[in-house]
N, C-alpha and C positions, 0 to 999 in steps of 0.2 A: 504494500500500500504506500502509494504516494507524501509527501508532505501536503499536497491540497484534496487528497481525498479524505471522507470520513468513514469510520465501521458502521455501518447500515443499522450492524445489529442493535448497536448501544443507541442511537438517536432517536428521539421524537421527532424530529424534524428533518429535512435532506433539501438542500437548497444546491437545485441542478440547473449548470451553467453551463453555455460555454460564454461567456461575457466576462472579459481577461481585469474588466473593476473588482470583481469579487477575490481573484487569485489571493491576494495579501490581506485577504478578511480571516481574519482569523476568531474574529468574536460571532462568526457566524457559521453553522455545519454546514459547509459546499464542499461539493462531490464537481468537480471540473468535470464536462463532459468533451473531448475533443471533439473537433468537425464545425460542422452546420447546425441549425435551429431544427432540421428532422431531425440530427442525431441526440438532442436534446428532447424533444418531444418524445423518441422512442423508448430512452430512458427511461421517462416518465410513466410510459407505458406499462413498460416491464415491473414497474413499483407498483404500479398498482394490480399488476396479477400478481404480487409478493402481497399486496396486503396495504399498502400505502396511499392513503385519499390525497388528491389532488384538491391546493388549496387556492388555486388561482388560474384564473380561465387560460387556457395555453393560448389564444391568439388574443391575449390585452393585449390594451392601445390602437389596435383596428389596424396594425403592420401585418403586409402580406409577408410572404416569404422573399418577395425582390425589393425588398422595401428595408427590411432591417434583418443584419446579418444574427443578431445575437437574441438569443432566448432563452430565459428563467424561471424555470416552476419552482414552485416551496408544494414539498410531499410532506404529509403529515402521518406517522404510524400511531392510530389507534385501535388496538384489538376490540374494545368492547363498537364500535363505529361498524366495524363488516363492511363487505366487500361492496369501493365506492364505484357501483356500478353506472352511477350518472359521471362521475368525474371520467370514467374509459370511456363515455361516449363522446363527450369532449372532446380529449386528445386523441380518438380514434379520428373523427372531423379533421381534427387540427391538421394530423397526419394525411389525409387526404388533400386537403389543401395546399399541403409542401409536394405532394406526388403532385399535385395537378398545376403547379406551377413552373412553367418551363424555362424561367430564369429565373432559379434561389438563387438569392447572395448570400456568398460564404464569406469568413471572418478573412482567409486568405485571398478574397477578392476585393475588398473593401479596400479604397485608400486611404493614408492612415485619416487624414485629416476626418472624413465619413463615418470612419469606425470610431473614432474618439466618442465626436457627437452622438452616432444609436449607441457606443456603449454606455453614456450618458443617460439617453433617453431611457433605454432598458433600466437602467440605475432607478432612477429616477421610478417610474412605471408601478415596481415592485416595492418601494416605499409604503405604501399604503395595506398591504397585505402583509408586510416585514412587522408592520408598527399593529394591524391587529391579531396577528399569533406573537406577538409580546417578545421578536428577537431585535428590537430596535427600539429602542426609547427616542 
């Protein structure tokens, strides 16, 4: 395991990135994910056939996939919750939406100055779901 990955097993929380603002957060449980915003989304996926609710709608901000290179869910493990069968329909969409777009922008396609900015905005985005599961004062 990496220095920017977390053990799955021990957290309540999994905040899955590939948005390079988060890398040196250390007061928050991020799981980097390399690649593109599918490869983030499918993450998400896979958490939640583990058990893991999706706590924030995978296409916030109303960014397509050619639009913003970078995407961040916050998965929430609660056993007594059961399986969050509306969040996998969510990022099943989500997931369709990155297949059926024929120009995703990936993080290695972004100029820097572009990716500064969405990774910015992503930042930004997820403030408001950081501050109501209680990992960001």
């Amino acid at each position: 395991m990496s220095a920017r990955e977390v053990n799955v097993v021990s957290c309540r929380f999994i905040l899955l990135t590939n948005n390079p603002r988060y890398k040196d957060r250390t007061d928050l449980p991020v799981q980097f994910v390399g690649g593109a915003g599918k490869d983030v989304i499918t993450a998400g996926r896979d958490l939640i056939h583990q058990g893991w609710a999706l706590q924030n709608h995978p296409l916030y901000g109303n960014f397509r996939p050619h639009q913003q290179p970078f995407r961040t869910l916050l998965m929430k493990k609660d056993e007594k919750a059961g399986f969050d069968e509306y969040g996998l329909n969510l990022i099943e969409e989500a997931a369709l939406v990155y297949t059926n777009d024929p120009y995703p922008l990936t993080p290695e396609q972004t100029p820097p100055r572009m990716a500064a900015d969405c990774s910015e905005i992503d930042f930004e985005l997820m403030k408001e779901t950081l501050l109501k599961n209680n990992l960001i004062h």
